[in-house]
OpenMM code with the backbone's topology and positions (N, CA, C; nanometers):
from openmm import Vec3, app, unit

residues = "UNK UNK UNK UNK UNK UNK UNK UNK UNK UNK UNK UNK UNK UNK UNK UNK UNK UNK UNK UNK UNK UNK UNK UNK UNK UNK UNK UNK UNK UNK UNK UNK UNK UNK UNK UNK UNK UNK UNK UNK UNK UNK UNK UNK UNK UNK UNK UNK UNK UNK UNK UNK UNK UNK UNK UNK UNK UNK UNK UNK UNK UNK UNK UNK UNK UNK UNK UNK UNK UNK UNK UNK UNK UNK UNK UNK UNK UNK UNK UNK UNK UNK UNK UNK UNK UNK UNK UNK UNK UNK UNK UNK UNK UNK UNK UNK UNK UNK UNK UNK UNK UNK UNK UNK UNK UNK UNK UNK UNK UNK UNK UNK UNK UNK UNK UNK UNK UNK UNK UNK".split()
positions = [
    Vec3(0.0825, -0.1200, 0.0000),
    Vec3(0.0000, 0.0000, 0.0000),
    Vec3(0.0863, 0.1256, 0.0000),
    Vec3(0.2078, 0.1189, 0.0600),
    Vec3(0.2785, 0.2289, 0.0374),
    Vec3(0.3687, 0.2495, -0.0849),
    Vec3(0.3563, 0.1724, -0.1585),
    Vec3(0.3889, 0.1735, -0.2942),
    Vec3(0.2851, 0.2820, -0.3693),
    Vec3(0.1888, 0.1852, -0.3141),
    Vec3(0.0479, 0.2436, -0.3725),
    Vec3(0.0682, 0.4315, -0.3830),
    Vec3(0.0460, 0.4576, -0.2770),
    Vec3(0.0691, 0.6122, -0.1572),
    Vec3(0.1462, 0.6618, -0.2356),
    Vec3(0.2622, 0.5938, -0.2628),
    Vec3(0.3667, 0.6954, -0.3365),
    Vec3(0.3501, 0.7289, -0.4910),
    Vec3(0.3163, 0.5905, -0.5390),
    Vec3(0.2910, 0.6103, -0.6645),
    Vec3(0.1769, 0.7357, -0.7811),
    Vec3(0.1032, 0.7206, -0.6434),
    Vec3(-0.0481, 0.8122, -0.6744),
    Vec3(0.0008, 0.9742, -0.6440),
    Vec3(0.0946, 0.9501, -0.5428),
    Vec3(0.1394, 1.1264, -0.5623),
    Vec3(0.2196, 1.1406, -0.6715),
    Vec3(0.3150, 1.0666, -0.6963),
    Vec3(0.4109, 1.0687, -0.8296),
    Vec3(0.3117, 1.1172, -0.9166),
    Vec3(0.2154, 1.0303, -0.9681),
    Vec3(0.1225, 1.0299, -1.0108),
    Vec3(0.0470, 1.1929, -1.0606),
    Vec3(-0.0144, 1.2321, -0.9560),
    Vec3(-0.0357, 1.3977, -0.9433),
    Vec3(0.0263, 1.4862, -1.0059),
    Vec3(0.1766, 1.4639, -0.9485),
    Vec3(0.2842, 1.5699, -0.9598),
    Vec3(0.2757, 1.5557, -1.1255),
    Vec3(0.2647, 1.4273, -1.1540),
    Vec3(0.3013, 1.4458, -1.3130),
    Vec3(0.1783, 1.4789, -1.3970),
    Vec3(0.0760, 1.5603, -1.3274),
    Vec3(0.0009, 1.6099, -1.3808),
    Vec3(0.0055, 1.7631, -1.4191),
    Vec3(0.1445, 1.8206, -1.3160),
    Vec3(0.1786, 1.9232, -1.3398),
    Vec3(0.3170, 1.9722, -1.3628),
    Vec3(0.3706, 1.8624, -1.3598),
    Vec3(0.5361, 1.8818, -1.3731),
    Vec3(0.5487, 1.7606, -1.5035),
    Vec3(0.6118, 1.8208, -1.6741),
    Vec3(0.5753, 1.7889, -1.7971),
    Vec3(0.6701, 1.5979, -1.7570),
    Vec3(0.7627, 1.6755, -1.7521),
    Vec3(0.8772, 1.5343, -1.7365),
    Vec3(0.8336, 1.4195, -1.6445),
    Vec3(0.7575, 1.4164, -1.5721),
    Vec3(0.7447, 1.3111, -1.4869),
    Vec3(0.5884, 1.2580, -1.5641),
    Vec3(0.5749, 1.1651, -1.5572),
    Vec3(0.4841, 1.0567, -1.6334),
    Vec3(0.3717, 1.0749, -1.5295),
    Vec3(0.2736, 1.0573, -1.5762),
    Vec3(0.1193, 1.0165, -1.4877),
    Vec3(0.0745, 0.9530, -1.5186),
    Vec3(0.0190, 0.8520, -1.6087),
    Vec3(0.0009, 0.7375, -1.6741),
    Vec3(0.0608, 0.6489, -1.6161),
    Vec3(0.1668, 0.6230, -1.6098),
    Vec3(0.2393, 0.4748, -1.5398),
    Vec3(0.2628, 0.4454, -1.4254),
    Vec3(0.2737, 0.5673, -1.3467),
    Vec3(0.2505, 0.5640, -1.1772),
    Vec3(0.1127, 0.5263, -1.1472),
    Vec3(0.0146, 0.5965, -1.2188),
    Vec3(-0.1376, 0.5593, -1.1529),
    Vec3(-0.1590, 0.4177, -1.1877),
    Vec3(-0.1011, 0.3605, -1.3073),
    Vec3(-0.0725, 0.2278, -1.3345),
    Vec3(-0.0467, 0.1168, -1.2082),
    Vec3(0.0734, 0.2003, -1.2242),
    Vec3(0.1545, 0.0827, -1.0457),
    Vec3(0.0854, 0.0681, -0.9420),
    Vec3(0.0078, 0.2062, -0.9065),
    Vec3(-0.0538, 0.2407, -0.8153),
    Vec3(-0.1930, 0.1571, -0.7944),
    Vec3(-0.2695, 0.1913, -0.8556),
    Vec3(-0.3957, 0.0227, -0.8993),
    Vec3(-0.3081, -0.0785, -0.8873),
    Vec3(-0.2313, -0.1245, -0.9764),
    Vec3(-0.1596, -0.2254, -0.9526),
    Vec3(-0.1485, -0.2916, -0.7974),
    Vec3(-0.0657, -0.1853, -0.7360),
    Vec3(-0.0288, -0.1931, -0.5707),
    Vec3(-0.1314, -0.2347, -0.5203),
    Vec3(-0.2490, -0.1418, -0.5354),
    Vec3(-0.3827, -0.1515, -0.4256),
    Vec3(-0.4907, -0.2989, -0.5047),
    Vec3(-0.4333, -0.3318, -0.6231),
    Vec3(-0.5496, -0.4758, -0.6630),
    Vec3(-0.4964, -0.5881, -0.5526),
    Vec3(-0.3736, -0.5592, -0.5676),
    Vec3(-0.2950, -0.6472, -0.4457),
    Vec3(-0.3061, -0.6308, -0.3034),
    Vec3(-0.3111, -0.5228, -0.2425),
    Vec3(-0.3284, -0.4844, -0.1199),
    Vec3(-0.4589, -0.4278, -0.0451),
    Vec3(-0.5412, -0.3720, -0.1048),
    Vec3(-0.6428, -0.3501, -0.0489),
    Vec3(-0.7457, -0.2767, -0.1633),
    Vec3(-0.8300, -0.3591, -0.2265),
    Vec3(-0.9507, -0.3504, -0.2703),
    Vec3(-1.0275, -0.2385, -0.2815),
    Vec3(-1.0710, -0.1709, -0.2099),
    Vec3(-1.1339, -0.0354, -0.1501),
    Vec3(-1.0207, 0.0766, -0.1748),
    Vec3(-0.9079, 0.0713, -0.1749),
    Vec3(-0.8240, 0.1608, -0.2493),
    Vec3(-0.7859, 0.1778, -0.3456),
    Vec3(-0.7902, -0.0077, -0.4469),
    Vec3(-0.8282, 0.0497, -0.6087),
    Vec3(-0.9432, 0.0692, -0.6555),
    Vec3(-1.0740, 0.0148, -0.5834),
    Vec3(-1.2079, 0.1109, -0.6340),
    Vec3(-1.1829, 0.2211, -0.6144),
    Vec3(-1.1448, 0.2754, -0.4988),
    Vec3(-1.1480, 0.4721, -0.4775),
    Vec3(-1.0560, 0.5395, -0.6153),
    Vec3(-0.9284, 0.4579, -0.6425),
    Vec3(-0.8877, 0.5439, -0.7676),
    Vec3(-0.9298, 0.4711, -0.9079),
    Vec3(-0.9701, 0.3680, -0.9069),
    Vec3(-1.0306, 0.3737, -1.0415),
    Vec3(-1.1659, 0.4753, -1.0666),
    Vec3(-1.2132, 0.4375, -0.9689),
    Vec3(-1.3889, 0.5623, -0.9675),
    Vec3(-1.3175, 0.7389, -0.9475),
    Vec3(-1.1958, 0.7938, -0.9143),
    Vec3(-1.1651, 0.9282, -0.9157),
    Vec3(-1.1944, 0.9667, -1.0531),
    Vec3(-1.2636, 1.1018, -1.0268),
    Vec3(-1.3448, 1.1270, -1.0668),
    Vec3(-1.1738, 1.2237, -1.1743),
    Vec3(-1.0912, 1.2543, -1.1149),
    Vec3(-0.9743, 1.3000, -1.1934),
    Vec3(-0.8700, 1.1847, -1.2278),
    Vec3(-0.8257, 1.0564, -1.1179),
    Vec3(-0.7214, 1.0101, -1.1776),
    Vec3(-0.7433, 0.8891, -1.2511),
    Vec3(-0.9485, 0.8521, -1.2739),
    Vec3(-0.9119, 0.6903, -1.2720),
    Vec3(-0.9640, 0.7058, -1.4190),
    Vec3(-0.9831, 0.8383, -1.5093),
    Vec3(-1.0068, 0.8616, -1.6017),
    Vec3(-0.8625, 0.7997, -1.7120),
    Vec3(-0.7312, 0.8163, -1.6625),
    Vec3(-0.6104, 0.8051, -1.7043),
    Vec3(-0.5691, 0.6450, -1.6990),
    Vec3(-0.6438, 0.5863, -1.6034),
    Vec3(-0.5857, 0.4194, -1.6094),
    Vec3(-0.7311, 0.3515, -1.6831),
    Vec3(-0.8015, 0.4051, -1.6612),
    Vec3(-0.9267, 0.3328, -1.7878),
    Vec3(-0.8888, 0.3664, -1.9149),
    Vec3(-0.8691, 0.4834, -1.9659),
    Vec3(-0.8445, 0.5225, -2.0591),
    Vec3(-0.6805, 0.4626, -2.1338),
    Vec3(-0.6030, 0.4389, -2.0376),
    Vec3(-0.5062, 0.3207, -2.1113),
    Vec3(-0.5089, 0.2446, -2.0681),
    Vec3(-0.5600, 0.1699, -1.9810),
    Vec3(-0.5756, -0.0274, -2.0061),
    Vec3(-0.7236, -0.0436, -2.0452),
    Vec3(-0.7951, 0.0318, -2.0710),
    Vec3(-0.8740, -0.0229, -2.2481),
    Vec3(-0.8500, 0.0367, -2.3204),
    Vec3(-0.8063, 0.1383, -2.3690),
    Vec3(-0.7802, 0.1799, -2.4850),
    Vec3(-0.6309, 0.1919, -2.5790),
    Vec3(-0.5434, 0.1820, -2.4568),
    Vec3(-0.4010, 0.2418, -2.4845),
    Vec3(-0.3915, 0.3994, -2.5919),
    Vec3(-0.4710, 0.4480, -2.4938),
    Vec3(-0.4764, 0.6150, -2.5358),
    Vec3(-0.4888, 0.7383, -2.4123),
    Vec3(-0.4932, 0.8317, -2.5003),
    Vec3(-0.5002, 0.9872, -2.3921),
    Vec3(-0.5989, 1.0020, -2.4732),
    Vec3(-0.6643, 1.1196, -2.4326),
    Vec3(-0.7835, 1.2344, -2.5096),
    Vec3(-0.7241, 1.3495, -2.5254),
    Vec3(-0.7782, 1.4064, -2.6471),
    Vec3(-0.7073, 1.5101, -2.7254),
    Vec3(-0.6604, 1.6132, -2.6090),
    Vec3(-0.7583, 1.6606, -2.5930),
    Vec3(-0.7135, 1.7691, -2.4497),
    Vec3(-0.5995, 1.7345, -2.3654),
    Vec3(-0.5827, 1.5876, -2.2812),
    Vec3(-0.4880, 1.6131, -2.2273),
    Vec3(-0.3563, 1.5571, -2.2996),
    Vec3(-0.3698, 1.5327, -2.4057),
    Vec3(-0.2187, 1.5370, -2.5145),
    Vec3(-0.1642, 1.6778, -2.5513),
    Vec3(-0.2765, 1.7652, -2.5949),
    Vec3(-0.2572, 1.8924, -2.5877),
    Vec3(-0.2008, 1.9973, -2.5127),
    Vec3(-0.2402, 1.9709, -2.3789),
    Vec3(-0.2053, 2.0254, -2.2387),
    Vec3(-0.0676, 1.9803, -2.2398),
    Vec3(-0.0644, 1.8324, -2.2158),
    Vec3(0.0629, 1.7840, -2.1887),
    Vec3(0.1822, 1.8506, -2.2734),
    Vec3(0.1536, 1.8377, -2.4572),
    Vec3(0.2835, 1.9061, -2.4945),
    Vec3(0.3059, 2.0809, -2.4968),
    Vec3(0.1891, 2.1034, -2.4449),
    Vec3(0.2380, 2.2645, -2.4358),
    Vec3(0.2776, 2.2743, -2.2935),
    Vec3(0.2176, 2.2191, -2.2308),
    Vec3(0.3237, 2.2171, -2.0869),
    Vec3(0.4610, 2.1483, -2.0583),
    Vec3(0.4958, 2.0464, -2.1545),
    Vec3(0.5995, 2.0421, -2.1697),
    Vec3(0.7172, 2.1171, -2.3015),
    Vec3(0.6484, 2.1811, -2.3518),
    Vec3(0.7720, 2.2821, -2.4236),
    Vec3(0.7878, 2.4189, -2.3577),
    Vec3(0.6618, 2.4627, -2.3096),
    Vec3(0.7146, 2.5654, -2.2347),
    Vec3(0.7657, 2.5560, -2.1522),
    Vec3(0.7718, 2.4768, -2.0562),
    Vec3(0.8655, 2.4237, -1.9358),
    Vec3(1.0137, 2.3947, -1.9895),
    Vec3(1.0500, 2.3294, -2.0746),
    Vec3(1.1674, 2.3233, -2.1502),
    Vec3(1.2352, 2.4635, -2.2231),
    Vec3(1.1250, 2.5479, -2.2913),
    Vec3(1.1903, 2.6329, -2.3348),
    Vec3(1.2339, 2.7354, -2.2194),
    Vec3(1.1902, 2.7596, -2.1383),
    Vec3(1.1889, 2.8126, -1.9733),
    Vec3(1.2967, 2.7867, -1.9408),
    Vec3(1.3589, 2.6497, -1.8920),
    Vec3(1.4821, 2.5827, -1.8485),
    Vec3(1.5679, 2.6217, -1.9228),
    Vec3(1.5337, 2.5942, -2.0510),
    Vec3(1.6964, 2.5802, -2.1393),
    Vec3(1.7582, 2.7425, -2.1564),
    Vec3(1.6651, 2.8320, -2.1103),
    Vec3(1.7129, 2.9546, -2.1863),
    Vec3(1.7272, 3.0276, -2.0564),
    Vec3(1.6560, 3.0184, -1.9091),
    Vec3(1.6957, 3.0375, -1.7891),
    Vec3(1.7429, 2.9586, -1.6481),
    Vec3(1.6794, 2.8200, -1.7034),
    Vec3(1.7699, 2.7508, -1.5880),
    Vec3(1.9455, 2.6683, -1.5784),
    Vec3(1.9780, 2.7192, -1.7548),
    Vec3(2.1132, 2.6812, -1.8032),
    Vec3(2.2044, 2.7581, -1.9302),
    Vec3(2.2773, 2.7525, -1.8946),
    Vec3(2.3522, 2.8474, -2.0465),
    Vec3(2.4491, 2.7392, -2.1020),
    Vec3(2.4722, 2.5962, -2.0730),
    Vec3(2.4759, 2.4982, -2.1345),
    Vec3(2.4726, 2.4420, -2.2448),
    Vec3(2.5194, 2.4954, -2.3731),
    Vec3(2.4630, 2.4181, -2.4923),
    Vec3(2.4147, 2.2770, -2.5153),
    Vec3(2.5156, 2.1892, -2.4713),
    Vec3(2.4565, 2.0240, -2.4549),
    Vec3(2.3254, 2.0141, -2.3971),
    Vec3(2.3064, 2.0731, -2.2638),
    Vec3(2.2393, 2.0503, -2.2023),
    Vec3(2.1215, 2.0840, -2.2931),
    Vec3(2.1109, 2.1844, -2.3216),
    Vec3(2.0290, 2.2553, -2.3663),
    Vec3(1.9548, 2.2123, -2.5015),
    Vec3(2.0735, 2.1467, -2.5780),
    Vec3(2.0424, 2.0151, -2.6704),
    Vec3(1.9459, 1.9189, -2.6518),
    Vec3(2.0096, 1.8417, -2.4961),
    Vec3(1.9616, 1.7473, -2.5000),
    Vec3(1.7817, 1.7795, -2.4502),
    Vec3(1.7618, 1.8910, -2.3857),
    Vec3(1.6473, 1.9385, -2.3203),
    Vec3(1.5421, 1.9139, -2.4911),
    Vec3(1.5856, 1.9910, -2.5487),
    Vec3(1.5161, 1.9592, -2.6828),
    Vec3(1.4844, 1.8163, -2.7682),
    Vec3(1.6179, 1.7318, -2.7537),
    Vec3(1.6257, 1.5904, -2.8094),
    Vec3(1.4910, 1.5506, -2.7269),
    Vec3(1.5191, 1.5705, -2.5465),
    Vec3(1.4065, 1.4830, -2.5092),
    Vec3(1.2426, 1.5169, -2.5231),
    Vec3(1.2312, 1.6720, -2.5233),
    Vec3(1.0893, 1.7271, -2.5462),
    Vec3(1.0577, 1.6727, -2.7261),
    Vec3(1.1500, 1.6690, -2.8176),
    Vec3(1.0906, 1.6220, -2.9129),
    Vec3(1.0537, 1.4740, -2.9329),
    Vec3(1.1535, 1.4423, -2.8114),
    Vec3(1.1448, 1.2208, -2.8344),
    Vec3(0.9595, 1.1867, -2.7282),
    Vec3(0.9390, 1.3161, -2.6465),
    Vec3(0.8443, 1.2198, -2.6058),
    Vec3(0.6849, 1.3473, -2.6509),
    Vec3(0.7092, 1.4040, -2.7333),
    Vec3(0.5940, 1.4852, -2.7991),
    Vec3(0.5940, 1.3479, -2.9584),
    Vec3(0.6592, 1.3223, -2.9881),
    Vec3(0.6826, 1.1786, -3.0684),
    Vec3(0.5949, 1.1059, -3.0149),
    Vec3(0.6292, 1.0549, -2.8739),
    Vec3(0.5368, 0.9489, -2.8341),
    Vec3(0.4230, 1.0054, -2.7838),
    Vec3(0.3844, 1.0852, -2.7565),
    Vec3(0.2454, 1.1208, -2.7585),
    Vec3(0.1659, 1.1292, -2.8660),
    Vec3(0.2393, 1.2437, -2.9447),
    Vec3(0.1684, 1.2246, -3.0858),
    Vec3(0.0950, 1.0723, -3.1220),
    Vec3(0.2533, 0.9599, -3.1288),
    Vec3(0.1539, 0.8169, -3.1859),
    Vec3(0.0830, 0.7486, -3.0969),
    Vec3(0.0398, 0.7991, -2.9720),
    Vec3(-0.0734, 0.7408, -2.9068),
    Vec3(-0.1787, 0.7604, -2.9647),
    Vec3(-0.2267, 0.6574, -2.9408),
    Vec3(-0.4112, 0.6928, -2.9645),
    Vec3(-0.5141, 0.8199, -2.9152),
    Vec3(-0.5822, 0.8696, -3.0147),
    Vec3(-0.6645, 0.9491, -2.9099),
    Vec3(-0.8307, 0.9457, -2.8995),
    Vec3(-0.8426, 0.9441, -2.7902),
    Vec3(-0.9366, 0.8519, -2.7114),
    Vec3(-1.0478, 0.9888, -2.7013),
    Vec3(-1.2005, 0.9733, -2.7847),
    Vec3(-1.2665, 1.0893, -2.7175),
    Vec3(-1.3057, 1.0745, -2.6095),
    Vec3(-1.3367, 1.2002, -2.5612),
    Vec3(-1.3899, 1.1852, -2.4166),
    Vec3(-1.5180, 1.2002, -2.4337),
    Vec3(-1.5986, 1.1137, -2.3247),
    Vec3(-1.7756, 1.1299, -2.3110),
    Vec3(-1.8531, 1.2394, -2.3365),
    Vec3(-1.8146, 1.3418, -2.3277),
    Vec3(-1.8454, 1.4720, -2.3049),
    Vec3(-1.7919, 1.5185, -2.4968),
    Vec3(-1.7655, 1.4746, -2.5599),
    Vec3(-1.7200, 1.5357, -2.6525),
    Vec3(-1.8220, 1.4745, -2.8054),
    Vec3(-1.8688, 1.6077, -2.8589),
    Vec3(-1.9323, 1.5582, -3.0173),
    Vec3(-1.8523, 1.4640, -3.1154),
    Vec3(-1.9462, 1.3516, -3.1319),
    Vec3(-1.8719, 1.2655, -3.2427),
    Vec3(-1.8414, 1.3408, -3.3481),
] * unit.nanometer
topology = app.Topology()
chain = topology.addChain("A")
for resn in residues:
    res = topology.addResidue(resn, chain)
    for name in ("N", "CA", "C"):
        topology.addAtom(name, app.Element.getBySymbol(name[0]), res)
């Protein structure tokens, strides 16, 4: 369960910090609690914010447009932010780009999943 605990804040954070994943922590996190206590993976599969993200990829293996959207503009501006004030680094500053373009890549070829709320 304290796997669980940790994973689900990881989890959060990477709802607002671009580089850290939210998808695969809330993953572990169900994971943890199918194993450990029952009543704590109903509570986050039924969240009404996080259990939208583990339904939505273990049936679908997708995001919804919106939060692919969100995600890569919150992660280039966060990158372009860093590279131009948190370093004067060229490599670094390289690689800040190599990685914002390697995982706007993998978002892009995810699936995208409408959401309930959205016109066919």
């Amino acid at each position: 369960m304290i796997i669980g605990f940790m994973s689900v804040g990881l989890g959060i954070l990477g709802l607002f910090l671009p580089l850290v994943p939210t998808t695969p922590f809330l993953l572990l996190a169900a994971a943890c609690f199918a194993k450990s206590s029952e009543k704590m993976y109903n509570r986050l599969i039924s969240n009404k914010y996080l259990g939208k993200y583990i339904i939505n990829y273990r049936e679908h293996r997708s995001m919804t447009r919106n939060v692919k959207i969100s995600t890569i503009v919150l992660l280039w501006a966060s990158m372009i932010f860093s590279a131009f004030f948190a370093t004067s680094n060229i490599w670094i500053r390289i690689g800040m780009f190599v990685i914002a373009s390697a995982v706007t890549f993998h978002l892009y070829k995810l699936k995208t999943h409408k959401e309930e709320n959205e016109k066919s």
